[in-house]
DOKEFI-323141 format. One record per atom (N, C-alpha, C, O): y, x, z negated; atom name; chain. Coordinates in steps of 0.1 Angstrom, whole numbers, plus 2048, in hexadecimal, padded with zeros to 3 digits. Atoms other than C-alpha are relative to their C-alpha. Layout:
  yy  xx  zz dodren vexmi
   Y   X   Z     CA     A
...
//
This chain:
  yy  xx  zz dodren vexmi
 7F4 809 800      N     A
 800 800 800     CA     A
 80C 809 800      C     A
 80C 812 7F8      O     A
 7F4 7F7 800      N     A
 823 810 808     CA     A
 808 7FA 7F6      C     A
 80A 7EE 7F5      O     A
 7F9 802 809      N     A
 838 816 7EC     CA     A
 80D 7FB 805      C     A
 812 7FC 810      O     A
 7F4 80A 7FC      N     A
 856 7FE 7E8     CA     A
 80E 806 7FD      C     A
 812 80E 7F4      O     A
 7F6 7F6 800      N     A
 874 80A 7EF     CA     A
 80A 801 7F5      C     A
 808 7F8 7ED      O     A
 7F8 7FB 80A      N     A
 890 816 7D6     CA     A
 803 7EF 7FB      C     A
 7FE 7E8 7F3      O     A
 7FC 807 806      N     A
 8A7 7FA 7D7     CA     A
 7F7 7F4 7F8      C     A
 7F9 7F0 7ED      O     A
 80B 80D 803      N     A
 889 7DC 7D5     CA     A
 7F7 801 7F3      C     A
 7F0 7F9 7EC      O     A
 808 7FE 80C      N     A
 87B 7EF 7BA     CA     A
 809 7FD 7F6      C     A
 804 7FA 7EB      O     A
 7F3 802 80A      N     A
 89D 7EA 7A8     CA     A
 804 7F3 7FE      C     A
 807 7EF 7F3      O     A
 802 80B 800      N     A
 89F 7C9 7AF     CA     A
 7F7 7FA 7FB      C     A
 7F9 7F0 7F5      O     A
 80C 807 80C      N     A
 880 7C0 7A1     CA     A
 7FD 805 7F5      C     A
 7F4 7FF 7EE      O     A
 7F7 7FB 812      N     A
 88B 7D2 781     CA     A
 807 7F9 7FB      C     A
 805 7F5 7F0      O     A
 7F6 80A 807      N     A
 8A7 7BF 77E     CA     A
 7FB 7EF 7FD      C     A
 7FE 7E7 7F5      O     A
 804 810 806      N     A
 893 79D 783     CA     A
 7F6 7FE 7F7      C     A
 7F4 7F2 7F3      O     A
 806 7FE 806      N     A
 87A 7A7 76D     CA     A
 807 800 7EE      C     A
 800 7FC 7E4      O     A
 7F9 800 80B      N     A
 893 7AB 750     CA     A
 80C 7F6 7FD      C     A
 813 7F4 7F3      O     A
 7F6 80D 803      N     A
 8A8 78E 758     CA     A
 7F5 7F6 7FB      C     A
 7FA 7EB 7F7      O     A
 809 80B 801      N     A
 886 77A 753     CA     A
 7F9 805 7F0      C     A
 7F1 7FF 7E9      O     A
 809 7FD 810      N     A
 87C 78C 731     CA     A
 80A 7FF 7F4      C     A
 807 7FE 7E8      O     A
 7F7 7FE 80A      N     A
 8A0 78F 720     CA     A
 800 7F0 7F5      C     A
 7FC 7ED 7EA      O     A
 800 80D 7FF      N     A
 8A8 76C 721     CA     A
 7F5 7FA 7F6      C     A
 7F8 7F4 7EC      O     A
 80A 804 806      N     A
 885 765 713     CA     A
 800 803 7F2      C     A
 7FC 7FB 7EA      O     A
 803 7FD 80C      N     A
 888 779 6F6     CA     A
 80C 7FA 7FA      C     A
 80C 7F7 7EE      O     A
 7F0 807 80A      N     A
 8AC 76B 6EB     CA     A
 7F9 7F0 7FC      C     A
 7FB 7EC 7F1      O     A
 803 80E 801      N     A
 89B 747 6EF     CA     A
 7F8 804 7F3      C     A
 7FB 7FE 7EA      O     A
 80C 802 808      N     A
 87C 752 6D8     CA     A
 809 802 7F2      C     A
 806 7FA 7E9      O     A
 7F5 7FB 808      N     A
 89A 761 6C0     CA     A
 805 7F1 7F2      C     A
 803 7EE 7E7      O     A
 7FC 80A 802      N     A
 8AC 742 6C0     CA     A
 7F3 7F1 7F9      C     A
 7F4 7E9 7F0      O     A
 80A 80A 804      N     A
 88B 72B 6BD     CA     A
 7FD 801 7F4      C     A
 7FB 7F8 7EC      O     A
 803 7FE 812      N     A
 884 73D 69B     CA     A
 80B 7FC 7FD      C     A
 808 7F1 7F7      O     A
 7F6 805 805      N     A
 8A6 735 693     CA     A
 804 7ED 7FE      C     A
 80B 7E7 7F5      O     A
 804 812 803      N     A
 89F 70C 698     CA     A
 7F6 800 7F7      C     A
 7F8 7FB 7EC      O     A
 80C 801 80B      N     A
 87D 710 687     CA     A
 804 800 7F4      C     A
 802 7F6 7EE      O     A
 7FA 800 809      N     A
 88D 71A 66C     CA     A
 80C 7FA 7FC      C     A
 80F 7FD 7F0      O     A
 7F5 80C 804      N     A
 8A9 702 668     CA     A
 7F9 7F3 800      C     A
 7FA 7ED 7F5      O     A
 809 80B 801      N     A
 892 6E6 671     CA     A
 800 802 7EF      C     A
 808 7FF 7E5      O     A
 803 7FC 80E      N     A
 880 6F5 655     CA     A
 807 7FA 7F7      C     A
 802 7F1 7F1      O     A
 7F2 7FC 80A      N     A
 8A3 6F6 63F     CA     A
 801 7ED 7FD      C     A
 802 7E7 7F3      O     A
 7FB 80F 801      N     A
 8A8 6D0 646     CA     A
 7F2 7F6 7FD      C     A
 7F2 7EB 7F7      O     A
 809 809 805      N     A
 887 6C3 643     CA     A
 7FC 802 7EE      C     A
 7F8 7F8 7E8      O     A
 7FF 7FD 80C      N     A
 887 6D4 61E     CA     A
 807 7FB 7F6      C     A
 803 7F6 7EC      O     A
 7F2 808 806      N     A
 8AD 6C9 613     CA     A
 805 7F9 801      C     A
 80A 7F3 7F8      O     A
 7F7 807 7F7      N     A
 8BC 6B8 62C     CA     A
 7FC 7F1 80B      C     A
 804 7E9 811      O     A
 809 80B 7FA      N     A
 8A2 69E 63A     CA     A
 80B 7F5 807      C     A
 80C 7F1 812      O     A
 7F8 80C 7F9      N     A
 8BE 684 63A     CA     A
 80F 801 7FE      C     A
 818 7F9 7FE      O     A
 7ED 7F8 7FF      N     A
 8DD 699 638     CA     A
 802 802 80F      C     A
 80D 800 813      O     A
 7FD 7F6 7F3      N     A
 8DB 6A8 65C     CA     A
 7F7 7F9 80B      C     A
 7F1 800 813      O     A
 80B 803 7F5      N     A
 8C7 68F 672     CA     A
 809 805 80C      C     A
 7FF 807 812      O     A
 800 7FB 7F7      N     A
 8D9 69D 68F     CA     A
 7FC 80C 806      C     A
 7FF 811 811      O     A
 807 7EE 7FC      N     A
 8C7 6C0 68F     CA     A
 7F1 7F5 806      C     A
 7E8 7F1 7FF      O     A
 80C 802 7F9      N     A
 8AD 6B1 6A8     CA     A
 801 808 80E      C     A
 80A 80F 812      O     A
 7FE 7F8 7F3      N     A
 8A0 6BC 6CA     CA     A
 808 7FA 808      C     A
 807 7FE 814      O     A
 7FC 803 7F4      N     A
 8B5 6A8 6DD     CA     A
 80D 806 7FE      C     A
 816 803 807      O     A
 7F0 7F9 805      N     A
 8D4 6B9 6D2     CA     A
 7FB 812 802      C     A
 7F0 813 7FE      O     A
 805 7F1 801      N     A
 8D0 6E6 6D9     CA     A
 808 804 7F0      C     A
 812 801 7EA      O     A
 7FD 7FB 80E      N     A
 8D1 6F8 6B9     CA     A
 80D 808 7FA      C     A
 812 80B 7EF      O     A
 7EE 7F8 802      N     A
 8F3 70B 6BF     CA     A
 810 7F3 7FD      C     A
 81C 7F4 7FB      O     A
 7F3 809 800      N     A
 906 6E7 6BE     CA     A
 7F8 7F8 7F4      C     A
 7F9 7EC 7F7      O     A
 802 807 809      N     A
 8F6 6D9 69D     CA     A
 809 802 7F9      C     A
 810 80C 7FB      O     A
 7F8 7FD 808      N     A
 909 6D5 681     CA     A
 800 809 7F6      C     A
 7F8 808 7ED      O     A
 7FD 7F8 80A      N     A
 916 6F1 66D     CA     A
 7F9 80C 806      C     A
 7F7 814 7FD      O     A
 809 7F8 7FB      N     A
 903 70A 683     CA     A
 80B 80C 80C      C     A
 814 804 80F      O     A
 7F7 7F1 7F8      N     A
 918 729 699     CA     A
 7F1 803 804      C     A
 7E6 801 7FF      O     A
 809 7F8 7F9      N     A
 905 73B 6B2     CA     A
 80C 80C 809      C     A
 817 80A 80E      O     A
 7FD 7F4 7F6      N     A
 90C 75E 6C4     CA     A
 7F1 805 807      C     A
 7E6 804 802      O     A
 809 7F7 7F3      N     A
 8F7 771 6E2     CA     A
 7F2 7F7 7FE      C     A
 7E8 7FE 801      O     A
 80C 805 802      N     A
 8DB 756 6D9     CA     A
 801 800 7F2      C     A
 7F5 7FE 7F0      O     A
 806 7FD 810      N     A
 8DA 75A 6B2     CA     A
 807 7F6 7FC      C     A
 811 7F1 801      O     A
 7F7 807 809      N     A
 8E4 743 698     CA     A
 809 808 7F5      C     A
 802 80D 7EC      O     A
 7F8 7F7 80B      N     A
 901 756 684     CA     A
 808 7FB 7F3      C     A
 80E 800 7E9      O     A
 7F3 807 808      N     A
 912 73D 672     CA     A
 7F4 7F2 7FD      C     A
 7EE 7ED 806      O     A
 802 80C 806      N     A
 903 71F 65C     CA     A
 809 7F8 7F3      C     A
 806 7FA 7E7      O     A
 7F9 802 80C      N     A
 91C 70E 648     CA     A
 7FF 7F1 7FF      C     A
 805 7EC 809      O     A
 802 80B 806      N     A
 912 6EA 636     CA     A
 809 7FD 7F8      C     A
 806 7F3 7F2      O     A
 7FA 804 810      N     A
 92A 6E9 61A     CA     A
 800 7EE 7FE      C     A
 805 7E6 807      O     A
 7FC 80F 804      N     A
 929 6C5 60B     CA     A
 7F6 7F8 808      C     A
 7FA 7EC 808      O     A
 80A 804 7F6      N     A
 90B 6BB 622     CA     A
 7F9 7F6 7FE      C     A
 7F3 7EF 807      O     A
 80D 808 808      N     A
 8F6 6A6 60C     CA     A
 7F7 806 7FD      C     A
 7EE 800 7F6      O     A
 811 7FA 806      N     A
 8DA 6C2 607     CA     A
 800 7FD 7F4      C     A
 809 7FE 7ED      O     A
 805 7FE 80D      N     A
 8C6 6BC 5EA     CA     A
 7F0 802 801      C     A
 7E7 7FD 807      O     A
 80F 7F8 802      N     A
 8A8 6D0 5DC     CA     A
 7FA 80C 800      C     A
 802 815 802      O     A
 804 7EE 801      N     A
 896 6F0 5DB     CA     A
 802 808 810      C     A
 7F9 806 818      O     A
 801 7F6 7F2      N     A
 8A1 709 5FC     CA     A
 7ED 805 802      C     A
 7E5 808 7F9      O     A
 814 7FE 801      N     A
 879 710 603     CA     A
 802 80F 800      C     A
 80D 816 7FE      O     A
 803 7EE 802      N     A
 86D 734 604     CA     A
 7FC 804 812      C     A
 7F0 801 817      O     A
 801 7F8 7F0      N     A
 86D 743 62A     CA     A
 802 7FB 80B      C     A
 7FC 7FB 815      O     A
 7FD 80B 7F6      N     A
 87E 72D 63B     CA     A
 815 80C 800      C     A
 813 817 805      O     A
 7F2 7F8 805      N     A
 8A7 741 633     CA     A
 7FE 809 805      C     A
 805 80A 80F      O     A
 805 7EE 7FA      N     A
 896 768 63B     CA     A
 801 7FB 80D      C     A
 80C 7FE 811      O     A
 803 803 7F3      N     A
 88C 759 65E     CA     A
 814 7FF 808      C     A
 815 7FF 815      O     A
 7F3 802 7F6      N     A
 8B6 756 66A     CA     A
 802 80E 7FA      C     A
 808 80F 7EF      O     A
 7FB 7F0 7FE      N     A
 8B8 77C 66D     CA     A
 80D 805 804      C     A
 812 80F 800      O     A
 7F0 7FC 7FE      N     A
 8DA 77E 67C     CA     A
 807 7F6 7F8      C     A
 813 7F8 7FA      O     A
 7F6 80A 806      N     A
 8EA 765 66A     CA     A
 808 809 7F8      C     A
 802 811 7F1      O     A
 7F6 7F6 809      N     A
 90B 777 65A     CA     A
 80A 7F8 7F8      C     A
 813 7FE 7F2      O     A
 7F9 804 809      N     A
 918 759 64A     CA     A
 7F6 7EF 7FA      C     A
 7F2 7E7 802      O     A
 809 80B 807      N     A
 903 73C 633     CA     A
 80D 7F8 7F7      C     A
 814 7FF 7EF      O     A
 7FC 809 80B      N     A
 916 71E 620     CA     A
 7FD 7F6 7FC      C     A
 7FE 7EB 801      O     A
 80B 80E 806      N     A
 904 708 60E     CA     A
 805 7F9 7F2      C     A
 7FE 7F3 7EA      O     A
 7F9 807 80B      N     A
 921 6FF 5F3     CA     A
 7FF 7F3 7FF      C     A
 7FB 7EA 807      O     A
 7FB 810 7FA      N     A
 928 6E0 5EB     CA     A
 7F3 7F6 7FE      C     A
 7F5 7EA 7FF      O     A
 80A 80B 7FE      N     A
 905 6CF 5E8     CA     A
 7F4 7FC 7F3      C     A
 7F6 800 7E8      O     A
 808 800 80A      N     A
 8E9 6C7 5D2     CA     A
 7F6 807 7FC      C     A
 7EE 802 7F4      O     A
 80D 7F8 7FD      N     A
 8D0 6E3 5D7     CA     A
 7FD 808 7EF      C     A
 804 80A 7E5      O     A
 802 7FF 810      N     A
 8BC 6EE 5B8     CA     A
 7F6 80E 805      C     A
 7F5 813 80F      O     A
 809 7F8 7FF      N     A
 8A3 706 5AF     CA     A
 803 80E 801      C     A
 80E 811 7FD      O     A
 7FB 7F1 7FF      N     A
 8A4 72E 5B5     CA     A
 806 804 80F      C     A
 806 7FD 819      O     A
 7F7 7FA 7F0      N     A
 8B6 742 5D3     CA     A
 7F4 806 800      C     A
 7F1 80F 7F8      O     A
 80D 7FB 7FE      N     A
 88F 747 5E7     CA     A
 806 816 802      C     A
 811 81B 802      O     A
 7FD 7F1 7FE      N     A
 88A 771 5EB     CA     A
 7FD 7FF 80F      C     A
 806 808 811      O     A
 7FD 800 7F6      N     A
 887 76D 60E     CA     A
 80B 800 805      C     A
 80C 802 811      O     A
 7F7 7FD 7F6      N     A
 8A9 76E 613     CA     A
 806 810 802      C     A
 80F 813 809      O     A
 7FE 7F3 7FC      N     A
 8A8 793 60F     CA     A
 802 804 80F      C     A
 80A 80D 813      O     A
 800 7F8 7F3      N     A
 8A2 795 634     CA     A
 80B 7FB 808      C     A
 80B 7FB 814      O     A
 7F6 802 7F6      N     A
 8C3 788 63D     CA     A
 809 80B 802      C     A
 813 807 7FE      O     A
 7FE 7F4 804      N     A
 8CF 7AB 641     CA     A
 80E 7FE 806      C     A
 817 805 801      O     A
 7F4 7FD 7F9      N     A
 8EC 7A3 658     CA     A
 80B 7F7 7F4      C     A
 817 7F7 7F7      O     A
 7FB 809 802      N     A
 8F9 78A 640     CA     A
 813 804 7F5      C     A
 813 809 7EA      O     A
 7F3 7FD 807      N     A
 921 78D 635     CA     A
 806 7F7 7F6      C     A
 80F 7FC 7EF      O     A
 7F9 80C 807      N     A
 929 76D 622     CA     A
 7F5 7F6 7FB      C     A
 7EF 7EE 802      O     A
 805 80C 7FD      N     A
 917 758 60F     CA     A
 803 7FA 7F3      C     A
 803 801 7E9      O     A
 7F4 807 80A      N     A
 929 739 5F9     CA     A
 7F1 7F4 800      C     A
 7EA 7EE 809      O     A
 80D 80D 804      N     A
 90D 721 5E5     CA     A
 804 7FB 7F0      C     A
 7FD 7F8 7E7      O     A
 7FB 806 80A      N     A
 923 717 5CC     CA     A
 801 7F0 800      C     A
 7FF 7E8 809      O     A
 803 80D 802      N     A
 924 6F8 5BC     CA     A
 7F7 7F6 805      C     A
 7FA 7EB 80B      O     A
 808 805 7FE      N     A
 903 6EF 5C0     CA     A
 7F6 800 7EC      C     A
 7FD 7FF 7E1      O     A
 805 803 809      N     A
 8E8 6EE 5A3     CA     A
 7F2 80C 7FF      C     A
 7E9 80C 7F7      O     A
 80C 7F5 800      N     A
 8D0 70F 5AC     CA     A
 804 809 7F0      C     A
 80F 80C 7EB      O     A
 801 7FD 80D      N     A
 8C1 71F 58B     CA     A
 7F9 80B 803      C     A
 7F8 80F 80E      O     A
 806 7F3 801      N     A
 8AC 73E 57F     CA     A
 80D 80F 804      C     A
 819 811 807      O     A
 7FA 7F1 801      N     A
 8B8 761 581     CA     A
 803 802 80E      C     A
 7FC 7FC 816      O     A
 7FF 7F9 7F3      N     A
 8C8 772 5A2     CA     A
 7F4 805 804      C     A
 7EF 80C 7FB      O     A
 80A 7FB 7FC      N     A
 8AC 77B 5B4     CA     A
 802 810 804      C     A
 80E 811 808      O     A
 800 7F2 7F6      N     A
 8A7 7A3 5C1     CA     A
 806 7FF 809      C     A
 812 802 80C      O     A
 7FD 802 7F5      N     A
 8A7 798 5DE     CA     A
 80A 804 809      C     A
 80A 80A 814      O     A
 7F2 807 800      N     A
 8CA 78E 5DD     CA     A
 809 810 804      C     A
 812 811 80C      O     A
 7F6 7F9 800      N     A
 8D7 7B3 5D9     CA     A
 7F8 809 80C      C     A
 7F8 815 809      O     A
 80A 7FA 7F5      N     A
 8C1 7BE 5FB     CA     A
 80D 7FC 80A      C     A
 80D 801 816      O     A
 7F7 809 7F6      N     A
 8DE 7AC 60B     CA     A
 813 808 800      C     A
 81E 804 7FE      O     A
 7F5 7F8 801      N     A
 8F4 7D0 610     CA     A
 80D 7FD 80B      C     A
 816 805 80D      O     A
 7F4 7FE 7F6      N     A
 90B 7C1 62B     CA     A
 806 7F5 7F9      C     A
 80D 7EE 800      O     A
 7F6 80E 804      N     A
 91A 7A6 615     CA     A
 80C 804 7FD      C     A
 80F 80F 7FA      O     A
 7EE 7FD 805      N     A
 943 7A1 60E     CA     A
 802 7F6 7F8      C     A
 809 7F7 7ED      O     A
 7FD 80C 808      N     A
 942 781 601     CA     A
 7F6 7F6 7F8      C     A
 7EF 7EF 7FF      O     A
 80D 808 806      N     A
 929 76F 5E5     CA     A
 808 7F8 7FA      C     A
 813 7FB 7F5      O     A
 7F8 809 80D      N     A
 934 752 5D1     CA     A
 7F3 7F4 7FD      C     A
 7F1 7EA 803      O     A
 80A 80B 803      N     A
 917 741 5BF     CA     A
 808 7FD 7F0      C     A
 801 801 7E6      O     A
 7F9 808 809      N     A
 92E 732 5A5     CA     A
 7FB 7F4 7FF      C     A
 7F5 7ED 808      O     A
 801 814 801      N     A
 92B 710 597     CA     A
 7F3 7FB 801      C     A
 7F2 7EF 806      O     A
 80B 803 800      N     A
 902 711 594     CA     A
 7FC 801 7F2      C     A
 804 800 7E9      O     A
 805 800 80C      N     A
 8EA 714 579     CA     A
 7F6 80A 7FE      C     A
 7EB 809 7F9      O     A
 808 7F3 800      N     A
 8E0 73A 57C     CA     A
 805 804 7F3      C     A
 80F 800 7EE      O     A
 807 7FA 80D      N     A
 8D5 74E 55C     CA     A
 7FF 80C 7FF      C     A
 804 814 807      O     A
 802 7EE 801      N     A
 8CC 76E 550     CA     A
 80F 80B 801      C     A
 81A 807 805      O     A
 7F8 7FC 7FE      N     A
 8E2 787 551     CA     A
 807 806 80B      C     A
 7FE 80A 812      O     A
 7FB 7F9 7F2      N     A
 8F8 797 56E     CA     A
 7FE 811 800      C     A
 804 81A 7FA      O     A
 808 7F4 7FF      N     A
 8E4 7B1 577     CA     A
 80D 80D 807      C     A
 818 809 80C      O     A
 7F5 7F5 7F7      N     A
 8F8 7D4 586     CA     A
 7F6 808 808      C     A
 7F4 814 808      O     A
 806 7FF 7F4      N     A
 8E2 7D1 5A1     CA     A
 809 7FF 80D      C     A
 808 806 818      O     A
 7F4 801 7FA      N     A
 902 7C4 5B0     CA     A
 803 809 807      C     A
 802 807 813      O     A
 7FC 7F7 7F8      N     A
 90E 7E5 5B7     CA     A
 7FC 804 809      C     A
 803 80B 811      O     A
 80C 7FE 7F1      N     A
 8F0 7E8 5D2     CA     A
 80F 7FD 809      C     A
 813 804 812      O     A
 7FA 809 7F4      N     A
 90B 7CF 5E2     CA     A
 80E 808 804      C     A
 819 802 800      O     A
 7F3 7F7 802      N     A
 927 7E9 5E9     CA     A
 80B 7FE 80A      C     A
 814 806 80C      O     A
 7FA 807 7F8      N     A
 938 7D6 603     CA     A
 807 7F6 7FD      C     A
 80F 7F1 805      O     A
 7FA 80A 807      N     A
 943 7BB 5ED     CA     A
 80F 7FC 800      C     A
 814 805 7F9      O     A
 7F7 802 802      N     A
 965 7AD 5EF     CA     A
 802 7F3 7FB      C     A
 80C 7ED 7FE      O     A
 802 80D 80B      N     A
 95E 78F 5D8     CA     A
 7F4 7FD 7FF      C     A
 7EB 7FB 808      O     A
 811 805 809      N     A
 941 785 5C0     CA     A
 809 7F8 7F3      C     A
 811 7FB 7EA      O     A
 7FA 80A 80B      N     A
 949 766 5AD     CA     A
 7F0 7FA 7FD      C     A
 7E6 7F7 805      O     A
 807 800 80C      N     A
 933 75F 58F     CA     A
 7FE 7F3 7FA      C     A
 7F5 7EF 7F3      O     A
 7F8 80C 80F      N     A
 943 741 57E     CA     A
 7FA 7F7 800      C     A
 7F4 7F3 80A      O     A
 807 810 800      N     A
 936 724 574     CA     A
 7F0 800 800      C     A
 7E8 7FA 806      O     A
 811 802 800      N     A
 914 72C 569     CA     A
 7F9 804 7F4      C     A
 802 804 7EB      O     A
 805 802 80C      N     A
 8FA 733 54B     CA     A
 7FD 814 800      C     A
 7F2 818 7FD      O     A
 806 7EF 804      N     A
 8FB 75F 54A     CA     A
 809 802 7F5      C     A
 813 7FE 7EF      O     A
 800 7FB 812      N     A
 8FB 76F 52B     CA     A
 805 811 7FF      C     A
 807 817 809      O     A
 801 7F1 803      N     A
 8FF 793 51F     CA     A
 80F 804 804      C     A
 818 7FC 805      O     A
 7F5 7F5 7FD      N     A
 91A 7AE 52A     CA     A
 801 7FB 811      C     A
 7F8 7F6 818      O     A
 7FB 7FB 7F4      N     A
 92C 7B2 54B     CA     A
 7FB 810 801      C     A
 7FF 81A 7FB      O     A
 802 7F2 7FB      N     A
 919 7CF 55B     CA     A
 80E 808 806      C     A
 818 803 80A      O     A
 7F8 7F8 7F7      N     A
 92D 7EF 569     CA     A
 7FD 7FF 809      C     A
 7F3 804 80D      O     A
 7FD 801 7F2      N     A
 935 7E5 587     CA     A
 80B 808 80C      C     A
 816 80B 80A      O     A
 7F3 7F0 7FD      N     A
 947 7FF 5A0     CA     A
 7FA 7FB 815      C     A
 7F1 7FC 81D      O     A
 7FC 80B 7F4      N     A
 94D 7EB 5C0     CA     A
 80A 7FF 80A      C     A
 811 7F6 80D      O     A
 7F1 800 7FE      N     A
 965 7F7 5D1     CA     A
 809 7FC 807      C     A
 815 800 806      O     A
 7F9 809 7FD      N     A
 970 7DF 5E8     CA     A
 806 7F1 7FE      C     A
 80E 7E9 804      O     A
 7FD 80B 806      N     A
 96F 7C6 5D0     CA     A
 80F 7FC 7FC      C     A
 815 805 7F7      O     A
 7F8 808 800      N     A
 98D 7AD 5CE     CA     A
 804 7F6 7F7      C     A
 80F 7F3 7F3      O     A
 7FD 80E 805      N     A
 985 78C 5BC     CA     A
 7F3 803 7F8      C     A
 7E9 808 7FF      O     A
 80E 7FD 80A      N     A
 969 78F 59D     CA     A
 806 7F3 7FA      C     A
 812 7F3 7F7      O     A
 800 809 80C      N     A
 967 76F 58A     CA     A
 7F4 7FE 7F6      C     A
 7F0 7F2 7F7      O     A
 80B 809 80B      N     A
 94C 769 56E     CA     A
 806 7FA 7F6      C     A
 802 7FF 7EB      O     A
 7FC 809 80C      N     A
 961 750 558     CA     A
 7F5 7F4 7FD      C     A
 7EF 7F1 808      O     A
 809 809 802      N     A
 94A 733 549     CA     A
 7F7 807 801      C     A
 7F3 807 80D      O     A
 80C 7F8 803      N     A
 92E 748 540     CA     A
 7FD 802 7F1      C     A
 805 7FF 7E8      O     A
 802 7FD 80F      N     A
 91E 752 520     CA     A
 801 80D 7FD      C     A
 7FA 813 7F4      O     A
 803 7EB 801      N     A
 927 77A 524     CA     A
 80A 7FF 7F2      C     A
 812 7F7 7ED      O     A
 7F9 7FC 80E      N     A
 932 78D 505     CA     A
 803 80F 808      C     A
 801 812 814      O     A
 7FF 7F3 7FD      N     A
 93C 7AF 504     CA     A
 80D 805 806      C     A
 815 7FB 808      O     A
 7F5 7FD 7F7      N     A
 95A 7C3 517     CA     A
 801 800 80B      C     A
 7F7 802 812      O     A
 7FE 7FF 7F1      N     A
 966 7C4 536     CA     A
 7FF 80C 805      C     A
 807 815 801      O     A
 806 7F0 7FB      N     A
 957 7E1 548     CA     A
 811 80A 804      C     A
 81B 803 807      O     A
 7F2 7FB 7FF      N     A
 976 7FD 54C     CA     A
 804 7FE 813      C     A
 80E 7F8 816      O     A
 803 804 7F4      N     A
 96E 7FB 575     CA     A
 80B 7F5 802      C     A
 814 7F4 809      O     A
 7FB 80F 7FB      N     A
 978 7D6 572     CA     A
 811 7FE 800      C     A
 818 7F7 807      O     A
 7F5 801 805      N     A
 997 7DB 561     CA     A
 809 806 803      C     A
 815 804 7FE      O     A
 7F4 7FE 7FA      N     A
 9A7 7F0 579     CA     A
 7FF 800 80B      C     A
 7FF 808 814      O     A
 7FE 800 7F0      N     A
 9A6 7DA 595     CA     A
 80F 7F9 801      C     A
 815 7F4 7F8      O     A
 7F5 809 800      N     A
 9C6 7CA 5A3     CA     A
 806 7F3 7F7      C     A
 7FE 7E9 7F7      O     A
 801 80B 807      N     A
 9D6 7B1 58E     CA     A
 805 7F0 808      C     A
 807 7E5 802      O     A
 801 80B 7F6      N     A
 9DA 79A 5AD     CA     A
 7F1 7FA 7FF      C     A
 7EE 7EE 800      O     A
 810 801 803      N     A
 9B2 79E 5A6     CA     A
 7FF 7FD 7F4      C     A
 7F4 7F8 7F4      O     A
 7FE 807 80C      N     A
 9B7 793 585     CA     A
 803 7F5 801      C     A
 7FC 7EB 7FC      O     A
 7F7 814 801      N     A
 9CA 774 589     CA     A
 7F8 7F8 807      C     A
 7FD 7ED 80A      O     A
 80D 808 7F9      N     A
 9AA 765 59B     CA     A
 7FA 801 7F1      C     A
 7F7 7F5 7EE      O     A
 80C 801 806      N     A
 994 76C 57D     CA     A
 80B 7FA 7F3      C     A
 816 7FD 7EF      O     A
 801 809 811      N     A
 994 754 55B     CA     A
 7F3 803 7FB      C     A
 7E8 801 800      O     A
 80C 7FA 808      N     A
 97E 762 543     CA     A
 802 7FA 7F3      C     A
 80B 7FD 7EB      O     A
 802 80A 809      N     A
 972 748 52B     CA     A
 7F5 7FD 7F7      C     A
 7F2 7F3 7F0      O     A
 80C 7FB 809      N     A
 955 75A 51B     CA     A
 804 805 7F1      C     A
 80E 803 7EB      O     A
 7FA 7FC 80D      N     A
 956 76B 4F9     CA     A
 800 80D 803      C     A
 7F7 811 80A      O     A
 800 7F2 7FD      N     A
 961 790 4F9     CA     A
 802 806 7F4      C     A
 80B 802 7EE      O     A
 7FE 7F8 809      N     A
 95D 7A8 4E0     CA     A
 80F 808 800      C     A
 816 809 7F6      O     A
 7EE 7FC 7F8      N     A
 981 7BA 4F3     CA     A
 7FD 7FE 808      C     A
 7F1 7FE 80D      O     A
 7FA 805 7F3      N     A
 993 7AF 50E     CA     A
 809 806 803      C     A
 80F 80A 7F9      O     A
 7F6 7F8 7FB      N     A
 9AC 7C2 526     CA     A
 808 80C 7F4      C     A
 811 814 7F7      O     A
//
């Protein structure tokens, strides 16, 4: 058989990879429905009936997409209620912003969401989730913004934190932790709230010489052995 000539060989390179790219963003994307499905059949059953197939998964509600990916899920106020399941959250791998404020969800933050590696933002305040911060949680080195305020987490605040060194706000408030304020050394940190808590102890020295524009966000309404 005579070999095919330059360009024809280049051309069937190129249609070969316009027929496999494409494919793999869809399979991308399909885990990224699976897993919302998932999300809605768990919490959301009769919060979100328009995440079906007749609708594509980049135009549901509260949902962002780039290059094929889902990046953005934001529900605040949605109606979820109930436990987030366990491996259904890890599965939206690009996702760089989660909000799930605002609603009735209970139970622990699953360890699966370690694998959201790209994730920048995520706001799950004023809901009702309990138990300790998970590990998990501080796997999550590209974050700027946490605010699980206004739940019914425990234990103490670990200075595991500092894993999170990208931090430019970690709000605390409004929940059942105990003990000391770890040293925390954070250095893009901005906005620290843990007021309404059961912490004792002093205010780590770190904390105390951050801006006092960064101050005037936090109320601290625990008991302190000293203060400022």
């Amino acid at each position: 058989m005579a070999a095919m000539p330059g360009p024809a060989r280049l051309a069937l390179a190129v249609l070969v990879l316009a027929s496999v790219l494409p494919a793999y963003r869809s399979d991308d994307l399909n885990t990224d429905a699976q897993a919302l499905e998932a999300l809605r059949k768990a919490v959301g059953r009769s919060a979100l009936p328009a995440w079906n197939s007749s609708t594509q998964t980049c135009q549901w509600q509260g949902v962002a997409c780039e290059n094929g990916r889902v990046v953005e899920l934001r529900l605040p106020g949605a109606g979820l209620m109930g436990a987030l399941p366990s491996g259904v959250l890890g599965n939206l791998t690009a996702l760089r912003t989660l909000s799930l404020r605002w609603n009735a969800l209970t139970g622990p933050i699953p360890d699966d969401v370690s694998r959201m590696t790209e994730l920048r933002a995520m706001y799950f305040q004023h809901n009702a989730f309990s138990g300790e911060v998970p590990a998990a949680l501080y796997a999550l080195k590209n974050l700027v913004r946490l605010n699980i305020g206004q739940n019914k987490f425990s234990g103490e605040i670990s200075p595991d934190f500092n894993k999170l060194n990208r931090l430019g706000s970690l709000i605390l408030d409004s929940n059942d932790f105990s003990g000391e304020i770890p040293k925390l050394d954070l250095p893009t940190l901005e906005q620290f709230n843990v007021s309404y808590n059961k912490l004792n102890g002093s205010i780590p020295r770190k904390l105390r010489k951050m801006p006092k524009d960064s101050w005037a966000l936090i109320l601290f309404y625990s008991t302190y052995q000293s203060l400022l």
